[in-house]
Structures are given as C-alpha cells and as structure tokens.
C-alpha positions as CSV (number, residue, x, y, z in Angstrom):
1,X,77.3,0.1,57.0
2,X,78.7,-0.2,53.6
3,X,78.6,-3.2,51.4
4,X,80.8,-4.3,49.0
5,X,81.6,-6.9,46.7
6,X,84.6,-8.3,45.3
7,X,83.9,-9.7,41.7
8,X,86.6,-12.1,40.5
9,X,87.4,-12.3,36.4
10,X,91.2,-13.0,36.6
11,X,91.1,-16.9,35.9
12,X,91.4,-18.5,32.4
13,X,89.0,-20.9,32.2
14,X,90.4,-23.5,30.1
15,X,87.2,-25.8,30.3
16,X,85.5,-23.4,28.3
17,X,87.6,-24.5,25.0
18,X,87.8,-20.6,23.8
19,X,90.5,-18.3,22.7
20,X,89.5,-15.4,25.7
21,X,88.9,-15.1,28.7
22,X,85.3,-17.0,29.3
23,X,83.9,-13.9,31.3
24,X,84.4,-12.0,27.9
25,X,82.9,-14.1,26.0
26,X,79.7,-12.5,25.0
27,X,75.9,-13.9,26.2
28,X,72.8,-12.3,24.8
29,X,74.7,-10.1,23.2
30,X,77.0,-8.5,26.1
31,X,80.2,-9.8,27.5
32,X,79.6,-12.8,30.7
33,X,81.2,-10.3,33.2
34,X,79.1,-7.1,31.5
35,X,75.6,-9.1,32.6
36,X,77.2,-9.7,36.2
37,X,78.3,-6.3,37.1
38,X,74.7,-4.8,36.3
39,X,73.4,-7.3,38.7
40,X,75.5,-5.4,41.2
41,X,75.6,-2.2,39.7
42,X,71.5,-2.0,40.1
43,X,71.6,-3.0,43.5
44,X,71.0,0.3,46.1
45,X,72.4,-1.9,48.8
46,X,75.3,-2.2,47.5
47,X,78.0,1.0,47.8
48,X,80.8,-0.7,46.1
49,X,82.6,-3.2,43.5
50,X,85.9,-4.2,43.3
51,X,86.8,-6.0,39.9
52,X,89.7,-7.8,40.0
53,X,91.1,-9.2,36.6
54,X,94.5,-10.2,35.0
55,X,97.1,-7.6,34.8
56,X,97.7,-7.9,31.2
57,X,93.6,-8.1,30.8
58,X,93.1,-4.5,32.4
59,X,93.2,-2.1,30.1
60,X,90.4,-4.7,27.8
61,X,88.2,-4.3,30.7
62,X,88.6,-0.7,31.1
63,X,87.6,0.0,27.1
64,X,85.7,-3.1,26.0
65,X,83.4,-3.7,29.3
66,X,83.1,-0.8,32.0
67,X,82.1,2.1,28.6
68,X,79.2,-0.1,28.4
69,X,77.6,1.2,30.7
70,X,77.8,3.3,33.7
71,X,79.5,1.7,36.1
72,X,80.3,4.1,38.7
73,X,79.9,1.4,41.6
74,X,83.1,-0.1,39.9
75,X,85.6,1.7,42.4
76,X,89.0,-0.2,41.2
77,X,90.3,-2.9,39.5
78,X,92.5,-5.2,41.3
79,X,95.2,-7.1,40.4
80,X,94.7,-11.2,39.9
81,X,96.8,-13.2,42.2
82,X,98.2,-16.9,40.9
83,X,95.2,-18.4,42.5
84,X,91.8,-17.6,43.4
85,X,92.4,-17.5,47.0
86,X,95.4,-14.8,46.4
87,X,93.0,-12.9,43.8
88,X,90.0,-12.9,46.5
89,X,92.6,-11.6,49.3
90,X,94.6,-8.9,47.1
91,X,90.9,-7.2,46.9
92,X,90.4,-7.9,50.5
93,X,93.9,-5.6,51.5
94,X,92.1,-2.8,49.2
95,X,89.0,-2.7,51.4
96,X,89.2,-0.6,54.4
97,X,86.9,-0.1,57.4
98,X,84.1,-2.2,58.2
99,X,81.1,-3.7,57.1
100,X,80.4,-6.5,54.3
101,X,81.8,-7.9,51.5
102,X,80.3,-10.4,49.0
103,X,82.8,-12.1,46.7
104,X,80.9,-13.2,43.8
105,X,83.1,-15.5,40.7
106,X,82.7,-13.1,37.5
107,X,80.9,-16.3,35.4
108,X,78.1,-16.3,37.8
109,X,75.9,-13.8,35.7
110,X,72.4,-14.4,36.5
111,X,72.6,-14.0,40.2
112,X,69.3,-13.1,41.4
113,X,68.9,-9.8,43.6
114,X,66.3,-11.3,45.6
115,X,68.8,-13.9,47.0
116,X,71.7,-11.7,46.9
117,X,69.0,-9.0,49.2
118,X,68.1,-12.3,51.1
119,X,72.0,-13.6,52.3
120,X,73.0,-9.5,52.9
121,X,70.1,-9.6,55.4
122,X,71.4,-13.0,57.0
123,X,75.3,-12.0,56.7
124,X,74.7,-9.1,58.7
125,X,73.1,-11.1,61.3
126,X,75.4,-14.0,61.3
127,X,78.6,-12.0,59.9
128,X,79.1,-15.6,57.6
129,X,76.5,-16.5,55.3
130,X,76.4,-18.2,51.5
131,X,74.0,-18.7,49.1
132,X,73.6,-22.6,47.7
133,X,70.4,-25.4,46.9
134,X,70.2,-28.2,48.0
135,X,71.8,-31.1,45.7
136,X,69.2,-33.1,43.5
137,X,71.3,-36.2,42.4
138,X,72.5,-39.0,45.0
139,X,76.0,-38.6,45.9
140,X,78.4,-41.2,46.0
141,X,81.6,-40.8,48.0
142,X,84.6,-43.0,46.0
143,X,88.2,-44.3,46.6
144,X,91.2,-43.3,44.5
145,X,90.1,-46.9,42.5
146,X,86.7,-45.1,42.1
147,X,85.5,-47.7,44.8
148,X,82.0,-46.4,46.6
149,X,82.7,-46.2,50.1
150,X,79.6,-44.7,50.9
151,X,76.4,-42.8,50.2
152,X,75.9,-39.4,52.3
153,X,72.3,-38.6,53.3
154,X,71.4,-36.4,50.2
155,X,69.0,-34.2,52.4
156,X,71.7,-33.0,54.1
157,X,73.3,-31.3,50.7
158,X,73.9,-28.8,49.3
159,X,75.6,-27.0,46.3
160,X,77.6,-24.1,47.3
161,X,77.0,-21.1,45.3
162,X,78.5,-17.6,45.5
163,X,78.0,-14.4,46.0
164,X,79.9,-15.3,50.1
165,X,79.2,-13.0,52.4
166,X,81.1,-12.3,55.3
167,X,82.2,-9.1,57.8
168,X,84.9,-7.6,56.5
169,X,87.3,-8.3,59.7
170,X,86.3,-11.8,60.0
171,X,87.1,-12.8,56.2
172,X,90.6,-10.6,56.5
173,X,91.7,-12.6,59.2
174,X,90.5,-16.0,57.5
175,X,92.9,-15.2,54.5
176,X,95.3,-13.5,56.3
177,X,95.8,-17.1,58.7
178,X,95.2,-18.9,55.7
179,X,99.0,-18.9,54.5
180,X,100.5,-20.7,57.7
181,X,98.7,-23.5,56.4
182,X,99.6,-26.3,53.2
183,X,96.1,-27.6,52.8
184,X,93.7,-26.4,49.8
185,X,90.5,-24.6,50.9
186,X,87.8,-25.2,48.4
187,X,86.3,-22.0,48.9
188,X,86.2,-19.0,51.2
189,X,83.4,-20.6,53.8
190,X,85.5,-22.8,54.4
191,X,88.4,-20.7,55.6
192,X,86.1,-19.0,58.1
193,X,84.5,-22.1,59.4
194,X,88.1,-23.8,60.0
195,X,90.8,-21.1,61.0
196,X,88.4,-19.0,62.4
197,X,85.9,-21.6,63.8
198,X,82.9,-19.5,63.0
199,X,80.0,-21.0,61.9
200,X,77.9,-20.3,58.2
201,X,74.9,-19.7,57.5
202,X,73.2,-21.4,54.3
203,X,71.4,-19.3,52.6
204,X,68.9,-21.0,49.7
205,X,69.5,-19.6,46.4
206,X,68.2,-20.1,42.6
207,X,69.0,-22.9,40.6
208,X,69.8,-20.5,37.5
209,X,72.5,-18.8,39.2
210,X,75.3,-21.3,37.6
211,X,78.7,-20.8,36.4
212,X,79.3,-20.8,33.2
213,X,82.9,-22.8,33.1
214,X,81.9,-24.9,29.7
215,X,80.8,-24.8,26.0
216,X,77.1,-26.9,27.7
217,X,77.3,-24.2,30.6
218,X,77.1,-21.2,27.9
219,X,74.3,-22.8,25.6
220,X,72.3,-23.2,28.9
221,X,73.0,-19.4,30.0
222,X,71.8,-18.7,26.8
223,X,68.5,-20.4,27.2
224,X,68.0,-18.8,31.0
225,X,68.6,-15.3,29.2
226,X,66.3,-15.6,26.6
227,X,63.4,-17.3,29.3
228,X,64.1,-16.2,33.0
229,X,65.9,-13.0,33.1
230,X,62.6,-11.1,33.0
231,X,60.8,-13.5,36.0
C-alpha cells in the first residue's frame, strides 16, 4: 500500500511580518520547508511527496530548496489553489489509486517520525486518524461581546495538529462533496467526520511539532533546533 503525503507551502503567511514566503525563510540554517521535507524524505514508509506551492513560487522551489538535497520522494509540485482547502484537493486529483495520504502544512518542521510512524499505523486501521495533545490552558467559549458563555471540560481537549491522515478514497470524496456546501471547514478532519460521517481517530503527538506562523513562533523553532532535534 503506498503512502503519500501532500505537503502544503502555497500560503503567504502575513503573520509572520516578512518579505517571503515564511516556509522560506531559513531556520538553523536551511529554509522552514527544507527541514520538513527531510522529515518525509527519511521516512521508508513513505513512497511519495507531493509539494504544492504558489505558481509564481515554483521555479524558487525547484533551484533554491529541492538541489539541497536529494529529494527524489518529491514526485511533483502542485499548483496552490485560492485557499487551503482548494490547495489540499488540487494535490488530491494528482494522486491515483489507493492507499494513504498525510497532508502535512509546510511550517510544521519538526514533526516527529515516531508520531508520524504512530498515526500511519492507526490511519490504516481506522482509514481517519490525526495527530494533536491535549490543550494545557482553560478554555473559555465567548460571545461576539467577548461575553463567557461557558467553560468546556478541558480534559476533553485537544490541539489539532497535522500531518492528517486519511485513505485516499475517503478524503477524495470529503473534498470532492465539500463544494455543494457554504460553510468553512476548519480543517480536513472535519470534512470527513461531517460529509462523510466517518469517525477520527486522535492520535497523541509532540508538543514541538508547532507551526511556525509568527516572528515568537520562529525564535521558539529556533530554540527546539538547537535543543530537541537530536532527542
């Protein structure tokens, strides 16, 4: 059964205050999407990646990122949609037969492979599974007037996380029934457990594996790189 993942670098990220693109923006010394390609890359269970970036951001990739290295698992780059969902399923309509795919956000670079081993093993049993830890602040739930209306039982939460992982089929369908609908769907779970009222797995994860979206976010990556990449 092959594997693959979908890594998405097409978005902007304007939180991050910075001239490029935040997944080039280098990390201990190597471009944010560099580090989180060799996660995959390394990985023997995984057969394939497919990269998807800007159109206009392609042929940077292609000299400034993938020579790097050898990337050989990196099989095409995809086009970036308007939106992460249309990103995420423009990939999808490039993968064909069966098995998994993980679709991992390109600013998530220190994904362990340990958890990424851990949620193939439950995706394949449960065909929906994502990786996420459970919240560690109380949560309130507020009004438009920033009113608390109540307090949710923090033991039942948790952060969402990616890599997703999902059988191919099932997460095609999600996205391809996705468009008959006007409501937002904060991430891909969510598609499958409401169009396709399939149930997902949580799968615990690592507290390091954060997205680096703002200037804090990159001096913190920094910190993991130089401390915890090696544990």
């Amino acid at each position: 059964m092959e594997i693959n993942v979908i890594v998405l670098a097409a978005g902007m990220g304007s939180r991050m205050q910075h001239h490029k693109n935040k997944q080039f923006i280098h990390l201990a010394g190597y471009p944010i999407l560099f580090h989180t390609l060799m996660v995959f890359q390394k990985m023997k269970a995984i057969h394939n990646i497919f990269l998807v970036v800007r159109e206009d951001e392609m042929s940077y990739v292609e000299k400034n990122i993938l020579t790097l290295k050898d990337f050989s698992k990196v099989i095409k780059m995809v086009k970036g949609g308007k939106e992460r969902p249309d990103s995420v399923y423009n990939a999808l309509k490039c993968i064909e037969g069966e098995g998994l795919v993980l679709i991992h956000d390109g600013a998530r670079p220190f994904v362990k492979e340990e958890d990424i081993l851990r949620l193939i093993q439950v995706a394949l049993e449960s065909k929906a599974a994502v990786l996420g830890v459970p919240v560690k602040d109380t949560i309130k739930s507020v009004d438009a007037n920033h009113m608390v209306i109540k307090t949710p039982d923090r033991s039942l939460l948790w952060t969402v996380q990616t890599p997703q992982a999902f059988e191919l089929n099932l997460i095609k369908q999600a996205y391809e029934k996705r468009y008959a609908y006007s409501k937002d769907f904060w991430d891909d779970a969510m598609l499958v457990e409401e169009l396709m009222d399939h149930d997902v797995k949580m799968v615990e994860g690592s507290y390091e594996n954060i997205k680096i979206t703002t200037p804090s976010d990159l001096a913190y990556g920094e910190w993991i790189a130089k401390n915890l990449t090696d544990d």
